[in-house]
C-alpha positions, 0 to 999 in steps of 0.5 A: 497624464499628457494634456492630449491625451485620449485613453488610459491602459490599465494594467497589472501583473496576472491581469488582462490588460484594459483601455479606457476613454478619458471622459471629461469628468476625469475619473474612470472606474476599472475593474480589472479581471484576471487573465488565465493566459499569464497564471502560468502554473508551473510543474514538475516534469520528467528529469526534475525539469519545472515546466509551464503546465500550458505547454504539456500535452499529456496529464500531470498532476502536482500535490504540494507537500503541505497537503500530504502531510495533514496527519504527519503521514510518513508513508508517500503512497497513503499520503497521496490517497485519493489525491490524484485521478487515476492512482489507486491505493494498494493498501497495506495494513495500517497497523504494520510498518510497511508501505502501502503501494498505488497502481497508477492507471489500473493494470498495463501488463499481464501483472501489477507493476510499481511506479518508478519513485524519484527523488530529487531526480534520483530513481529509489524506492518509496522508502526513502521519501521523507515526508517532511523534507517533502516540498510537492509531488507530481504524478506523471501518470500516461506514458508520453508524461514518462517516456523519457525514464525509459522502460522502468516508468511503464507503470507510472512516475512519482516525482518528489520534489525536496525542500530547497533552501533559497537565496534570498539570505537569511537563515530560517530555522523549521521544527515540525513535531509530532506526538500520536496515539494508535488505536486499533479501529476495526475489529471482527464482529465476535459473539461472547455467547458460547465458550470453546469447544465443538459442542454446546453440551458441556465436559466433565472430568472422568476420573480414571484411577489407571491414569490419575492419580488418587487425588484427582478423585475429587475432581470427577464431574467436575465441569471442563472445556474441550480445551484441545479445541481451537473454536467456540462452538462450546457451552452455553457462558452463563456464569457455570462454575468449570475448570480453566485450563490453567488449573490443571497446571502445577501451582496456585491456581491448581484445582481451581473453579471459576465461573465461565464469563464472557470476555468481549474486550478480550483481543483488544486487551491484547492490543495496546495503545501505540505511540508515535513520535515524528520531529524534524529540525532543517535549518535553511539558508542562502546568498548570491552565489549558494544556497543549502536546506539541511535537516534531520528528523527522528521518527519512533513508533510503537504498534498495537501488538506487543513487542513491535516497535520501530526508529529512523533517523534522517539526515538531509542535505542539500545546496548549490554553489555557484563556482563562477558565473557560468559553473555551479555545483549541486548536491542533494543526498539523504541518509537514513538509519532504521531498526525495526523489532517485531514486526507483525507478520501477515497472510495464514500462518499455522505456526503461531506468529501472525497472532491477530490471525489466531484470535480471528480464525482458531480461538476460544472466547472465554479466555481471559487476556490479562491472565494469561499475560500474566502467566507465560510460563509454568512452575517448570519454566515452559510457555504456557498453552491455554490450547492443552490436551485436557485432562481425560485420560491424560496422565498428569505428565500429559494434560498440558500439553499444547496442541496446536497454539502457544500462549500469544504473550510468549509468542511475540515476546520471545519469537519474532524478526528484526531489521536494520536498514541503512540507506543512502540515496543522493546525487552530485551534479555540475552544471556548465553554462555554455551560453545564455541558452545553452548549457551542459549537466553532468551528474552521478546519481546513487542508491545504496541500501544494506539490509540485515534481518534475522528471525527466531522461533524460541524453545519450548513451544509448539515449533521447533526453534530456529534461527534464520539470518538475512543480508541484502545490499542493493546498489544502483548507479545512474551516471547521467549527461545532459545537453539543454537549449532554450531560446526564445525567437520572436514568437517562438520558442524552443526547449531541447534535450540532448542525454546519456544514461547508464545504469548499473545496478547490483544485488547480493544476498546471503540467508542462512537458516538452522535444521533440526532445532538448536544446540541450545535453548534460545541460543539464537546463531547459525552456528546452534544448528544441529543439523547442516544449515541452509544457505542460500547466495543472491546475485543481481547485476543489470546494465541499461544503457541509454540515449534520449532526446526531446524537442519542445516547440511553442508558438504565441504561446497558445501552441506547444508541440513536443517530440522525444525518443529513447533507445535503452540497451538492456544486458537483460536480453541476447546482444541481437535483442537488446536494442529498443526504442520508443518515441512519443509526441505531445501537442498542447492548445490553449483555446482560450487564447482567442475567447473574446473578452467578454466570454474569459470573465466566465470561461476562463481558460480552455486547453486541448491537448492529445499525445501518443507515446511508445513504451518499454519493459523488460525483465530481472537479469537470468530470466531469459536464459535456463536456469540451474539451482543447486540441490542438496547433495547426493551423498558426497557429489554437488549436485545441479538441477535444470528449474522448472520453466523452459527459456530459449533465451530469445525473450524480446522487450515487452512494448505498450502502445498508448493514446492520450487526450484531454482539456484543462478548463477553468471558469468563473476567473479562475475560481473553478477548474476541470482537468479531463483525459482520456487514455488507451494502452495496447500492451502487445508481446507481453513476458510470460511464463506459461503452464506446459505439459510436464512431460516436457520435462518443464511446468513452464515455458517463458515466452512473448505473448499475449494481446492486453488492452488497458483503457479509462478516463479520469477527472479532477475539479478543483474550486475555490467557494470563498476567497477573502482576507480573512476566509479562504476555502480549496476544494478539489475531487477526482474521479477514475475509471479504468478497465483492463481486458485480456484480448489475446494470450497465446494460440494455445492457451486462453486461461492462465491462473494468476494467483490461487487464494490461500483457501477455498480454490478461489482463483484470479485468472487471466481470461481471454475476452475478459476484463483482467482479474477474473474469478473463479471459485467454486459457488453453490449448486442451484436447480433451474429455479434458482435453489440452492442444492442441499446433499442428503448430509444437510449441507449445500453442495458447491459446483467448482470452478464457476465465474463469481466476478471481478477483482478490480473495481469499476471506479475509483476517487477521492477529495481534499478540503483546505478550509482557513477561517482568521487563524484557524485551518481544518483539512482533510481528505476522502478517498473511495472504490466502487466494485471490485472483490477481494478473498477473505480468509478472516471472514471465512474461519471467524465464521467456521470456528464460532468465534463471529456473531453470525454463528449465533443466532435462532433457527427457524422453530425460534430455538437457539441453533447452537443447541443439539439438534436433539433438543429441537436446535441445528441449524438448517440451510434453505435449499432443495435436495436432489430430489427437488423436494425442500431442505428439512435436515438440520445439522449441529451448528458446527457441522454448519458452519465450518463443514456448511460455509468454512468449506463450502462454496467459495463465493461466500467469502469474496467480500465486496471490495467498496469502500469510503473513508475519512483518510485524514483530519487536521485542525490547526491553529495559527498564532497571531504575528502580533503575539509572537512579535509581543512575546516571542521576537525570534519566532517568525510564525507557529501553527498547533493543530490536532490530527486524525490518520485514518479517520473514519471508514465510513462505509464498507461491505469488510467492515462488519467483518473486520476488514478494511478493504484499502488495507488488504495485505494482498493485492485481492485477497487476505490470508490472515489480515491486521486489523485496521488503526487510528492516530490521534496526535498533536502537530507543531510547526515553528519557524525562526 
């Protein structure tokens, strides 16, 4: 230090710089604080770009990979549950292989619409994210975040992000293996007290010698089921010995008497444990002029149900090569190959093969699982039925036969779909460094998908067999050419963006289909069709041509303005009409900048920032122009016909106004943060296909129109409770409120019904003045006091068409946990919705067949309602007659319950939508350095950890009946719902 000198500044990267006076003892204690300003967080913004989140004047929010991948998850849309403000799951069930999907800030149009997923810059679907090659996600979220993507972010953007290899050097080798167990975690609440049939009083075998032949004699009185009925308001199980419906059937069991006994576990005999197996292998690596990450994975999976079973394999590639100092070329591409067998099908079925369905909604209690695996067919070689005519009056010929469900083993062994997808999805880019500040990028961009499935329905059964055949490429093309600037001048920056696009995307499909069954057994060929096959051809071709542009200013580095604009020329719409452009401006302020010193050590970090963008949609090509179908021929002629919706071909794109404003705070140096906004949507000029009069010669009439407002706010605080050496602690919880309200659909026309539920008339509509999804259904008759009215056949009445609420829910959330303590780490995440309703079907037949717990119970003389109303049972609902005079009518509890409830009143079956769980838990284990350097030199790290997927639903009002709500197979209601499962597994992660 100079002998003159009278101050030391104390400095260091991220830190407030500070100066002190040189006192004469020489010695001067700083504590340095931490300084928000220079913590620059950067993220990933529209086109790939990674950006100061200072300088961006609308929400993004960024997950790292390693948060997404807690349980091994190779679903994107489950991975990102509860882990961004303002997305919500649209659950599918987590028994199946397919994707769940996210409403990004609630409903923006007159329907649901999917963000747009990019990878690596390129637009795909989200089956092509591989979660392990996976190294963030940023959730572009208002439309000023994802302007520039043009009319297909209107619902929102997913940027992914892949792991990249660096050039540092070296060569780094990464296995990620994982090895899990399923279990099915949610079930209906089924009663084991009463066996199949319509009645309590038990059947007997009525010996009839015109029909029966001589022996049979034996059997008369001998007890039976009503073995045709597919419900369980039968006896009474207490261990009477009967006839099963298997011993009528020629063979070893014929004659046979067993005692009639519960079978609780029954369904969960049927469906297994399945095993899933997730490994990965990447080898990274890199020098001064190139750097690549190259990886494969193979994932296999095997469901609960039987016969369904699933593999992927993933190649990944990516890497840039530096040409010479100013040229470099980039790649990134991913292939995947996948094969699925037996995929369970979902929504009400009445042919058999949503199987989960038939246990739930038509089934038998008492039937014994394991036997019936055991016996798929006959001695003649036919599928079995434990659904059979039954034996009185039924010749022997006859008694067997099925009468409404084939035996469920036969069913998915021998009658399922199949798919195999091969899919490649990647760019190529060239990068051209004009100057220091300027440089110039050109890339081809592609996704290409080919698809071929089949369905079969085997001989023998209840259906006529049949065998459908599928083919679907999908092939989009993005050719893109960017112009960037970027400088520094004194206090000022600037960050421009200059760019073309043209997409082109191609769809083709084939499916053909046998007629009147096949020309033999299980010959499963197009060319089996005894009748003329069904075919049908696909054809898909839309252009989108672009320009855009974007300007990004900032001053001192506290104030950040940014401009874009965007003109798409869509081949969707009439030449004259196909020009749309949408503009938006952003401005970000960081506040903090001038809190005096004193106030940064408590209120760290203070940003506004408000935006306003315009935004586009339109629709698939050859909706605006009419459209004819070809019909089966007339006799030997072609034939056409005009479809049923009426189009004038002057469909303009559909535009959406937004608002946006929110801050960024953070506090206790950094220690505790807030992310706020608010946001509104106008959404004007909407494409809708609206009811008309069939006189007309249409139903539906495709216009522009309608008038929505879509407006909500969301939060987000994250905090670090402890941070040490040897204990660090991230929590992070967010919250979501967003509400969408019809004003206006046309002048005509106030009401349109989005969708009808599969029973009950329950439907979503469309109300003008009304939040959107709202539900009508029928609900029960009351008088003015509030009973409910009872008709003189015992039953309640209902009254159609009423208001039962609301299918969206009033809020939504979710919070992530990352705890590490020495070597050990435990993470795991909540998610949660309050409100909202969805239709179950489950419920409503579980409850109308006998087969749930709530059909068994007393009335109220205390005697066992499943009993004939004759011996003092029957069930008796509560209510007035018409009269207003008390209920005091009972009806059999079959009557009851599917006449009574199953057929009634509507409103019963809108379940409350809420819900609470556990999404996933992982405890993990990190091998010390100094063992691995003892023992295993070349391993550079290890981590073991035990995981949990879909942990826990903590709380539901669709749990007692079976149902999770965050897993309905429609977006509001369930025709036939899978049930719900659990993983338990293993996860290691090596790196060499």
């Amino acid at each position: 230090m100079p002998a003159n000198a009278a101050t030391l500044d104390f400095s260091y990267v991220g830190y407030v710089t500070q100066s002190r006076s040189v006192p004469a003892s020489n010695v001067v204690n700083v504590q340095l604080v931490a300084d928000a300003q220079s913590l620059n967080e950067v993220v990933v913004t529209a086109l790939g770009e990674k950006r100061e989140s200072r300088s961006l004047g609308y929400a993004v929010t960024e997950v790292k990979g390693e948060n997404l991948t807690v349980a091994k998850n190779t679903d994107i849309s489950t991975a990102l549950a509860g882990k961004v403000a303002g997305v919500q799951l649209n659950g599918s069930p987590s028994s199946s292989f397919d994707n769940a999907s996210i409403i990004v800030r609630g409903i923006n149009g007159f329907s649901i619409g999917d963000p747009l997923f990019i990878v690596d810059g390129t637009p795909t679907t989200q089956e092509n994210v591989n979660m392990d090659n996976v190294e963030s996600v940023s959730v572009l979220k208002g439309a000023a975040a994802s302007a520039l993507y043009g009319q297909r972010a209107y619902n929102g953007v997913v940027i992914i992000t892949s792991k990249k290899g660096t050039r540092q050097g070296g060569t780094t080798v990464e296995l990620n293996s994982g090895f899990a167990l399923e279990k099915v975690s949610i079930l209906p609440d089924y009663q084991n007290e009463y066996a199949g049939g319509y009645s309590a009083e038990w059947l007997t075998f009525e010996y009839d010698p015109a029909v029966h032949p001589a022996e049979y004699a034996a059997f008369n009185g001998q007890k039976i089921l009503d073995y045709a009925a597919d419900a369980s308001f039968g006896p009474k199980i207490d261990g009477s010995l009967y006839r099963p419906y298997y011993s009528w059937a020629p063979g070893p069991d014929f004659g046979k008497l067993v005692p009639l006994t519960a079978q609780p576990d029954n369904v969960k005999q049927f469906l297994q444990t399945g095993a899933s197996y997730n490994n990965t292998l990447a080898v990274t690596s890199g020098g001064d002029t190139y750097n690549f990450r190259i990886g494969y994975t193979n994932q296999s999976r095997t469901l609960t149900q039987q016969n369904a079973k699933r593999s992927n394999n993933i190649v990944n590639f990516n890497g840039a090569l530096d040409i010479s100092k100013r040229l470099t070329v980039t790649t990134d591409f991913q292939f995947s190959k996948e094969d699925r067998v037996g995929q369970p099908y979902e929504t009400y079925r009445n042919d058999g093969l949503n199987v989960v369905q038939g246990f739930n909604q038509w089934f038998q209690r008492q039937l014994d699982m394991k036997y019936m695996e055991a016996n798929q067919y006959d001695a003649n070689g036919n599928p079995t039925s434990w659904n059979i005519l039954g034996p009185n009056g039924a010749t022997p010929d006859d008694i067997n036969t099925p009468q409404y469900w084939d035996n469920p083993y036969w069913l998915v062994n021998n009658s399922f779909r199949t798919q195999r997808n091969n899919r490649l999805v990647g760019n190529v880019g060239v990068k051209f460094d004009i100057t220091d500040d300027l440089f110039i990028q050109g890339s081809v961009r592609g996704d290409l998908n080919n698809q071929i499935s089949d369905e079969r329905m085997a001989t023998g059964g209840l259906q006529l067999d049949y065998f459908k055949q599928r083919q679907f490429t999908n092939n989009e093309f993005n050719y893109e050419l960017n112009l960037v600037y970027n400088k520094t001048i004194g206090d000022f920056s600037i960050n421009a963006l200059g760019a073309a696009n043209l997409r082109h995307e191609v769809r083709e499909s084939n499916r053909l289909e046998t007629t009147n069954g096949l020309s033999f057994p299980n010959y499963f060929n197009i060319a089996a069709s005894l009748g003329r096959p069904i075919t049908e051809n696909g054809y898909y071709n839309k252009e989108v041509r672009s320009v855009f542009a974007r300007a990004s200013f900032g001053y001192k580095n506290y104030l950040y303005l940014d401009v874009t604009g965007r003109n798409d020329w869509s081949s969707v719409f009439a030449p004259d009409l196909n020009s749309y452009f949408y503009p938006s401006a952003s401005l970000s302020f960081i506040a903090s900048q001038f809190f005096p010193q004193g106030l940064k050590e408590t209120f760290s970090y203070l940003k506004l920032r408000a935006a306003y963008a315009r935004v586009g949609s339109d629709v698939d090509p050859y909706r605006v122009n009419l459209l004819y179908n070809t019909s089966a021929a007339y006799g030997s002629n072609p034939a056409l016909a005009i479809g049923n919706e009426f189009r004038n071909g002057r469909i303009r794109p559909a535009l959406t106004g937004s608002l946006e404003i929110g801050t960024e705070m953070r506090f206790l140096q950094n220690r505790i943060g807030l992310d706020f906004a608010f946001y509104k949507n106008n959404n004007k000029n909407q494409i809708l296909s609206i009811a008309t009069n069939g006189a007309t010669g249409y139903t539906s009439n495709l216009i522009n129109a309608g008038d929505l407002t879509n407006k909500g706010f969301e939060f987000s605080i994250n905090g670090s409770p402890v941070q040490s050496k040897n204990v660090s602690w991230n929590l992070t919880f967010n919250f979501s409120k967003s509400k969408t309200i019809v004003n206006k659909i046309t002048d005509e026309v106030s009401n349109t019904i989005y969708d009808t539920s599969t029973f009950f008339g329950n439907t979503l509509n469309l109300r003008e003045g009304e939040e959107w999804g709202y539900v009508l259904g029928s609900k029960y008759l009351r008088d003015d006091a509030g009973n409910v009215v009872i008709s003189s056949g015992g039953v309640p009445v209902s009254n159609p068409n009423q208001f039962i609420g609301y299918s969206r829910p009033d809020y939504t959330g979710g919070a992530f946990s990352s705890l590490r303590v020495f070597d050990f780490d435990l993470a795991f995440s909540l998610d949660f919705s309050k409100g909202g309703l969805f239709n179950s079907t489950t419920r409503a037949f579980n409850l109308g067949s006998g087969l749930s717990q709530e059909s068994v119970g007393l009335n109220d003389k205390g005697i066992d309602w499943r009993l004939p109303v004759s011996e003092g049972g029957g069930y008796k609902f509560v209510g007035v007659l018409a009269n207003g005079q008390p209920n005091e009518r009972y009806v059999e509890a079959s009557t009851a319950f599917y006449n009574g409830f199953q057929r009634g009143s509507g409103e019963e079956f809108m379940i409350d939508a809420s819900y609470l769980k556990l999404r996933e838990v992982r405890l993990g284990y990190n091998v010390p350095k100094r063992l691995l350097t003892n023992g295993l030199k070349f391993v550079k790290s290890a981590n073991l950890g035990v995981v949990v997927g879909n942990a826990w639903l903590i709380s539901a009002p669709g749990k007692k009946y079976g149902v999770d709500p965050s897993e309905i197979e429609g977006f509001w209601e369930e025709g036939g719902q899978l049930p719900s499962s659990r993983t338990y597994g293993l996860n290691l992660r090596v790196g060499f």
